[in-house]
Every structure is written in structure tokens, then in C-alpha cells.
ROKOL-671529 format. One record per residue: x, y, z of N, C-alpha, C in turn. Coordinates in steps of 0.1 Angstrom, whole numbers, plus 5000, padded with zeros to 4 digits. Each point is the difference from the previous one (the first is absolute). Layout:
<pts>
[pt [X Y Z] [X Y Z] [X Y Z]]
...
</pts>
This chain:
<pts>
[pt [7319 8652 7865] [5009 4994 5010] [4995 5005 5014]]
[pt [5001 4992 5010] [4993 5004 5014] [5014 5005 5008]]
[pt [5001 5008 5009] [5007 5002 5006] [5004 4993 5010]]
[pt [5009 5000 5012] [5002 4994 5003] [4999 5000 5016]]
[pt [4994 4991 5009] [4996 5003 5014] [5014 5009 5008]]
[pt [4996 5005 5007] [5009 5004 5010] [4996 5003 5014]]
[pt [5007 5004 5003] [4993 5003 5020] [5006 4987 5004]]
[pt [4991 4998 5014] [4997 4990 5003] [4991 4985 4997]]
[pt [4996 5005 4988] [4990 4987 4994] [5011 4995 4995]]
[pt [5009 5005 4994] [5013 4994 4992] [5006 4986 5005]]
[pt [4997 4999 5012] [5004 4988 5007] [4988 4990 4998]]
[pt [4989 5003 5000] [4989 4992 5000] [5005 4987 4993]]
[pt [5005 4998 4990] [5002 4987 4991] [5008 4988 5007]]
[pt [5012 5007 5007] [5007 4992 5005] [5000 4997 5015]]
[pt [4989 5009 5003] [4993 5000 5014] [4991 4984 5004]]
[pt [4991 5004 4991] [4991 4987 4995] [5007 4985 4996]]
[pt [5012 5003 4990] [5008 4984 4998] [5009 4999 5012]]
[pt [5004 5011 5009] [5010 4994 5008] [4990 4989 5015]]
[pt [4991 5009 5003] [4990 4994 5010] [4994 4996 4999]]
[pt [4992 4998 4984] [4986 4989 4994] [4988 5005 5005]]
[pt [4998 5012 5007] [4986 5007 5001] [4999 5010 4994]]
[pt [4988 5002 4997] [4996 5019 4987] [4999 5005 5010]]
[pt [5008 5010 4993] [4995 5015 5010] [4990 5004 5008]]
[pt [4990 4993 4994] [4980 5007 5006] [5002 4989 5013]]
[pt [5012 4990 5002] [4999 4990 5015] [5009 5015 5009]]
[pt [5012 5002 4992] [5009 5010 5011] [4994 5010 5004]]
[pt [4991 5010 4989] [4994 5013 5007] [4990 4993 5006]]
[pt [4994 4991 5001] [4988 4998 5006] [5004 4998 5017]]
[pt [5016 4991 5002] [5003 4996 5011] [5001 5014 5008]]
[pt [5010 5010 4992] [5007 5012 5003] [4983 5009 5008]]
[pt [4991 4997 4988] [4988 5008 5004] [4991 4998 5018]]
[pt [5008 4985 4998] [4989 4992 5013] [5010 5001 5012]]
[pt [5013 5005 5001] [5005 4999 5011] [5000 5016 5009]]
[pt [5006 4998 5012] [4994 5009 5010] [5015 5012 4999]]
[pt [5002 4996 4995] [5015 5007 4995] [4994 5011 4987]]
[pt [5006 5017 5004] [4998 5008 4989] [5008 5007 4996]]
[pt [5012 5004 5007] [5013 5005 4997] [5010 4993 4983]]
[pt [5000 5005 4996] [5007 4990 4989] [5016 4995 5007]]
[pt [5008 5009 5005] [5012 4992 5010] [4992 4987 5005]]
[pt [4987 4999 5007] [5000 4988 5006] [4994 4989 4991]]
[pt [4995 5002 4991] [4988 4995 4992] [5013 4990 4993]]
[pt [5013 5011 4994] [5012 4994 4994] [5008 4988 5004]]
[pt [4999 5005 5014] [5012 4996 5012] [4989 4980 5000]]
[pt [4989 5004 5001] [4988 4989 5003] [4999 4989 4987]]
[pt [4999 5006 4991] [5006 4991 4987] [5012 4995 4999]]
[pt [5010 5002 5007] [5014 4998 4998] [4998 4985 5007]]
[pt [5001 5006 5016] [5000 4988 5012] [4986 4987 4997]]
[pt [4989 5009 4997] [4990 4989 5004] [4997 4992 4985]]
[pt [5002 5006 4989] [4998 4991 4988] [5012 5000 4993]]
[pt [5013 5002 4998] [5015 4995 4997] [4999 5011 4986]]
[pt [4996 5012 5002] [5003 5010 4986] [5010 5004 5000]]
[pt [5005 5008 4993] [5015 5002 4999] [4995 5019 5000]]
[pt [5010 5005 5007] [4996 5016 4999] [4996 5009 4990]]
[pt [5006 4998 4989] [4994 5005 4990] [4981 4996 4992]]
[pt [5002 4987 5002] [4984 4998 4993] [4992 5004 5013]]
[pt [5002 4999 5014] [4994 5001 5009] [4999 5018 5001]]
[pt [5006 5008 4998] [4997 5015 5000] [4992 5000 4986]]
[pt [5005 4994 4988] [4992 5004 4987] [4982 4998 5006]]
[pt [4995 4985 5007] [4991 4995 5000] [4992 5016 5011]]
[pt [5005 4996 5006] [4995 5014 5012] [5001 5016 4991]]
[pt [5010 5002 4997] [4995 5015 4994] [4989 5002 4989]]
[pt [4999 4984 4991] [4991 5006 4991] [4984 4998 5007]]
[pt [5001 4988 5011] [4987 4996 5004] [4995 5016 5009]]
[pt [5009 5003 5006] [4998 5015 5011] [4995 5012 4989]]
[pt [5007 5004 4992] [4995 5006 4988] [4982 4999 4995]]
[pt [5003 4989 5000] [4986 4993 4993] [4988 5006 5014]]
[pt [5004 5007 5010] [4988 5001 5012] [4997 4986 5008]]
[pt [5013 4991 5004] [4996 4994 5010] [4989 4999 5007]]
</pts>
């Protein structure tokens, strides 16, 4: 039996069906913008691509994690 995601990837499933892009588009955007703070990186996913707060902090803490 596999366990079961948690953190922030946890959202990854419904991140992907709610928006229609894989994740490797979001961290890749998150990677390429001039923005490094995760407050703004979050705040910048909210306003400029219509995320909703939660997947937009999940997307950012795990991509920041990862060594942006």
C-alpha cells in the first residue's frame, strides 16, 4: 500500500484539473518571474493567473523548497 501525499504536493491533483496546466508549467512560471518572496510570488499567482490562495501558496512553498 503506498502512502499517502501530503504537504503541499497534496494539492498538485486538483491544482492541475482545476487550471489544465502540470505543475512543471507553474514551477517553471514561478521559477522565471522576478518575484522571490513567497508573500509576493503567492499574492502574483492569485491576481495575475486567477489561483485561489491555497493552491497558489501550496505551488510556491513546494517549488521554493525545491531551491528556486
Amino acid at each position: 500500500m503506498s502512502e499517502a501525499v501530503t504537504g503541499p504536493a497534496s494539492y498538485f491533483p486538483s491544482i492541475e484539473k482545476k487550471y489544465g496546466k502540470p505543475i512543471s508549467e507553474w514551477q517553471d512560471l514561478i521559477r522565471s518571474s522576478p518575484l522571490t518572496r513567497h508573500g509576493e510570488l503567492v499574492g502574483w499567482l492569485k491576481t495575475e493567473h486567477g489561483l485561489g490562495h491555497g493552491h497558489a501558496n501550496a505551488l510556491v512553498a513546494h517549488t521554493l523548497s525545491q531551491g528556486a
